[in-house]
C-alpha positions as CSV (number, residue, x, y, z in Angstrom):
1,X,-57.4,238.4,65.9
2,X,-58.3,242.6,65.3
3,X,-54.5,243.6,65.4
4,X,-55.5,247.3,66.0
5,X,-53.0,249.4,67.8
6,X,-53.9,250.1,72.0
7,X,-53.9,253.2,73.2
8,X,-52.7,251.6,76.9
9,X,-49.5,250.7,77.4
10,X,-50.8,248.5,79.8
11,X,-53.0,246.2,78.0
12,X,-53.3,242.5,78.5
13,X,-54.4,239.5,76.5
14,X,-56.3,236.5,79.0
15,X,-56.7,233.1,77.8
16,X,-58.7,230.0,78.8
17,X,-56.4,226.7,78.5
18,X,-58.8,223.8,77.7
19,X,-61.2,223.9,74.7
20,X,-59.7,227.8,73.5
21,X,-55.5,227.0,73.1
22,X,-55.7,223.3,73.8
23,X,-58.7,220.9,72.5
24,X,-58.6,219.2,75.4
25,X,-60.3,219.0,78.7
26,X,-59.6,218.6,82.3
27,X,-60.8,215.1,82.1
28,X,-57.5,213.9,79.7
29,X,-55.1,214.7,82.0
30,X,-56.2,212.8,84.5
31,X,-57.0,209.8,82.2
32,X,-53.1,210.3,81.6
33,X,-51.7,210.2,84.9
34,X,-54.2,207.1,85.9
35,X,-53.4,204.9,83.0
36,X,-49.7,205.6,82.6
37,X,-48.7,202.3,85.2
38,X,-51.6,200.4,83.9
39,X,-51.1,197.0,81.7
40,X,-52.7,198.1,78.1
41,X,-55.5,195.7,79.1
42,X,-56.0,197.1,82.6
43,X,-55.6,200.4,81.1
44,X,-58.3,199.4,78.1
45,X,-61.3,198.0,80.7
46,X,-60.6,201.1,83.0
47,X,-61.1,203.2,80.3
48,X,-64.1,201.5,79.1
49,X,-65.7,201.9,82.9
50,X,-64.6,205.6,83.8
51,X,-66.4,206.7,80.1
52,X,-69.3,205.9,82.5
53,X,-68.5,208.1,84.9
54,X,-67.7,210.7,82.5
55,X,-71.1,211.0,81.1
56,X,-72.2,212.3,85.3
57,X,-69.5,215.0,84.2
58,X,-70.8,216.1,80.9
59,X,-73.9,216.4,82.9
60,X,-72.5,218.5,85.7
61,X,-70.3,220.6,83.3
62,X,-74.0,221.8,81.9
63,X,-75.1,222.7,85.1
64,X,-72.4,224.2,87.0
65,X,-68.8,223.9,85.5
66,X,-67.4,225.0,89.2
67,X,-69.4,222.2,91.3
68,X,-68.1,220.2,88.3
69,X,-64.7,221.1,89.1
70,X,-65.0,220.6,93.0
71,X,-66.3,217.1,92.3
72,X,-63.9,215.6,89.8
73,X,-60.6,217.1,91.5
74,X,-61.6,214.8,94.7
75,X,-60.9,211.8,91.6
76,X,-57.0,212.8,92.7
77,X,-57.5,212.1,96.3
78,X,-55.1,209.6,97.1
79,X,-52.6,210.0,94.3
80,X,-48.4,210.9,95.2
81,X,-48.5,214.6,94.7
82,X,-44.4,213.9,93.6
83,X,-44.9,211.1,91.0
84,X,-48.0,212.6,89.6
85,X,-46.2,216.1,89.2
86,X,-42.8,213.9,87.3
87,X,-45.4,213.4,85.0
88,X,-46.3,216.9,84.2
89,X,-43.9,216.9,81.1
90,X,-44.8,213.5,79.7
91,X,-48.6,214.8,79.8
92,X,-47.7,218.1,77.6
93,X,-45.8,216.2,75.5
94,X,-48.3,213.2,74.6
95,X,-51.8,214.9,75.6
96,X,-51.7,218.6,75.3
97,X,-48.9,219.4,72.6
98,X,-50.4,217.0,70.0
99,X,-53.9,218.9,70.2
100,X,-52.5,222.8,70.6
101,X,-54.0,224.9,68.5
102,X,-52.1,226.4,65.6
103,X,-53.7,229.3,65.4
104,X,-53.1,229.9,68.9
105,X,-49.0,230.5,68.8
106,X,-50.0,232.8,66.0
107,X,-52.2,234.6,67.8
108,X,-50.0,235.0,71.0
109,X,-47.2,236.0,68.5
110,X,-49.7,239.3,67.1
111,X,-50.3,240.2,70.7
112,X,-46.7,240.5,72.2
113,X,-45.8,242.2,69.2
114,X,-48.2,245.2,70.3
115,X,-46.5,245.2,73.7
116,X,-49.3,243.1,75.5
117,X,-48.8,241.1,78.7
118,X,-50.2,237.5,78.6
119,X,-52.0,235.9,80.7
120,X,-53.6,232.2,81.1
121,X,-56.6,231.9,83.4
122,X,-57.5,228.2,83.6
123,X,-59.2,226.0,86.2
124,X,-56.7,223.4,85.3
125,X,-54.2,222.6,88.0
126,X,-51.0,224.8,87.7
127,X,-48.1,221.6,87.8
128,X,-50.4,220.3,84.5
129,X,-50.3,223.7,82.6
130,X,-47.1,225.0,83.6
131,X,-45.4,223.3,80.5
132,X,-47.6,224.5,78.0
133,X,-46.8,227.9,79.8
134,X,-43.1,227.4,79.4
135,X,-43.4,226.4,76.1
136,X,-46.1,229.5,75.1
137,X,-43.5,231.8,77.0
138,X,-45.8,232.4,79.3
139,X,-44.8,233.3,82.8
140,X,-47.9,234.8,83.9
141,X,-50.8,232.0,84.9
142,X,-53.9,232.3,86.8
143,X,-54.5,228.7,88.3
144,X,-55.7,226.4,91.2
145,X,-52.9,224.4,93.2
146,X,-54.3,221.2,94.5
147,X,-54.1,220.5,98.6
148,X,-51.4,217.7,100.1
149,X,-51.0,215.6,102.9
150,X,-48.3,213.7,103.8
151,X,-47.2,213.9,100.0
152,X,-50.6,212.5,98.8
153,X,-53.2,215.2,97.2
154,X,-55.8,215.5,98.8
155,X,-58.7,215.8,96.6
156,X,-59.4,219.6,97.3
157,X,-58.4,222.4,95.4
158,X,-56.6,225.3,97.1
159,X,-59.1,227.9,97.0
160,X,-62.5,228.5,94.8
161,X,-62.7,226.6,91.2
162,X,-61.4,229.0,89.0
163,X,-64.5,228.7,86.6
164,X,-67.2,231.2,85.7
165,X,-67.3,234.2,87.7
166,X,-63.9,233.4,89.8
167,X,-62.5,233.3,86.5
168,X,-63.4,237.1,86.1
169,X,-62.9,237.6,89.7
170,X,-59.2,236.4,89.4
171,X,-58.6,238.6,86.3
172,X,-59.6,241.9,88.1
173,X,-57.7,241.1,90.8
174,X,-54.8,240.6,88.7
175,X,-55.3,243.5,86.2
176,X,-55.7,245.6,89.6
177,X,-51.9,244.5,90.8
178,X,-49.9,245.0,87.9
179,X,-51.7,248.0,86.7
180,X,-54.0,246.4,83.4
181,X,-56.3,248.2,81.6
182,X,-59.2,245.6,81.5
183,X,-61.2,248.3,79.0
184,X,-58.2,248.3,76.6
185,X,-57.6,244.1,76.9
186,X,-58.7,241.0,75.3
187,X,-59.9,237.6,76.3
188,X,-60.5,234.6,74.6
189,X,-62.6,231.8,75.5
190,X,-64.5,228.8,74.2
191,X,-67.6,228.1,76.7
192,X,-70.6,229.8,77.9
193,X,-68.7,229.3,81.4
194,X,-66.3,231.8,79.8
195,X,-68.6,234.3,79.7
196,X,-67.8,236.4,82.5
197,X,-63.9,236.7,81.3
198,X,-65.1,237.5,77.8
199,X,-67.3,240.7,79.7
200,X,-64.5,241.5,81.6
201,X,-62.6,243.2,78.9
202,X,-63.0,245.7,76.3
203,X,-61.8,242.7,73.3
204,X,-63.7,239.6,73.4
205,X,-63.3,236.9,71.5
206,X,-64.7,233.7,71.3
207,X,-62.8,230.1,69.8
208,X,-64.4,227.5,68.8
209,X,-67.3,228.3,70.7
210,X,-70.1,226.4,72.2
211,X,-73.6,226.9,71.7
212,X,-74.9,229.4,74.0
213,X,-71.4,231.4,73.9
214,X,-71.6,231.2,69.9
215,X,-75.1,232.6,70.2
216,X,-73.7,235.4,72.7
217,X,-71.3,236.6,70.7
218,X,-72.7,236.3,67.4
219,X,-75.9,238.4,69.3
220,X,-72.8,241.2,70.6
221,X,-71.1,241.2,67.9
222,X,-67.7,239.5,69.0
223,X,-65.3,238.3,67.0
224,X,-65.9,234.4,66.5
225,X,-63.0,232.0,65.5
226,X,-62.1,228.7,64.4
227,X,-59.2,226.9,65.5
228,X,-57.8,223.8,64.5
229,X,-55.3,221.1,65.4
230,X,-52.4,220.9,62.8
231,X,-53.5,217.7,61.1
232,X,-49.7,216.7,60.7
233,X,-50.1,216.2,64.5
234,X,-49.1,212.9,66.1
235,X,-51.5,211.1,67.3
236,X,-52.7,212.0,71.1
237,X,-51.8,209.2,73.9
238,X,-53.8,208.4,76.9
């Protein structure tokens, strides 16, 4: 990370969740949640069938990472909005804190210490990423809220997917009511999908990034870094 000095006082620092602090994707969590009451062979043969399915989502994530989102959020239509939020903590602590990023808490660390706000933007759903954000120190996070019914969720997500250019959309709207100075912020992202985050802000950067955002940046001149799990991690749970 370029710790140069802002001239703003009102600079910010955005961040993706999945694939840029986390290596993980949207696709875990929910393997979390719908495994945890499973025997370990129930849990093993659902496993083995729902890889299926998640090869139609690698797909879909090519195309359009928002119609990807739409479509695999319905996959929680049915569950107890209650007993899948209880679980919140037990998915930081055995899917998302074993694959953090070390480099991220550094990189947070830099930022705060030049008097910049941060901010997550992630199209994960807010009850999943609010422990991360607690444990980051985070209290500001862009995310989507899934819809209930008679305590059950209903599938649907509260508003727009916040991928692509609702990503970007939700930044400026957020910059524009506490006063950021998008020219004199950063951003950090890993996918092509981020794209529109990244040209959002005066400081791109991309982690760990994927093809066509590595060839983007590389062609722009953005700052390209590699992450990594601390290999003393535990190993992650499903």
């Amino acid at each position: 990370m370029s710790s140069e000095a802002t001239d703003s006082a009102n600079a910010a620092v955005f961040l993706d969740v999945d694939g840029t602090l986390v290596q993980t994707t949207i696709v875990h969590y929910y393997m979390y949640f719908r495994r945890r009451n499973m025997s370990t062979l129930a849990g093993k043969i659902w496993h083995a069938a729902y890889m299926l399915k998640c090869v139609y989502y690698l797909i879909l994530d090519k195309i359009d990472r928002s119609k990807l989102n739409l479509v695999f959020y319905r996959s929680y239509a049915g569950l107890s909005a209650e007993e899948t939020r209880s679980q919140a903590a037990g998915c930081f602590r055995n899917v998302i804190e074993p694959r953090l990023f070390r480099q991220s808490l550094r990189c947070l660390n830099a930022h705060r210490e030049l008097g910049r706000r941060v901010v997550l933007v992630t199209g994960s759903i807010d009850f999943i990423v609010a422990p991360l954000a607690e444990q980051l120190g985070v209290a500001d996070v862009v995310a989507p809220s899934l819809v209930e019914s008679n305590g059950r969720f209903t599938g649907e997500l509260d508003g727009p997917p916040i991928s692509d250019g609702e990503k970007a959309r939700r930044m400026r709207k957020f910059a524009e009511d506490h006063q950021i100075d998008l020219a004199d912020s950063h951003a950090y992202g890993d996918s092509i999908a981020d794209l529109p985050m990244l040209e959002a802000v005066g400081h791109p950067h991309a982690v760990n990034p994927d093809k066509a955002l590595a060839a983007t940046a590389k062609e722009r001149g953005w700052p390209i870094l590699k992450w990594t799990v601390d290999a003393s991690s535990k190993e992650p749970s499903l």
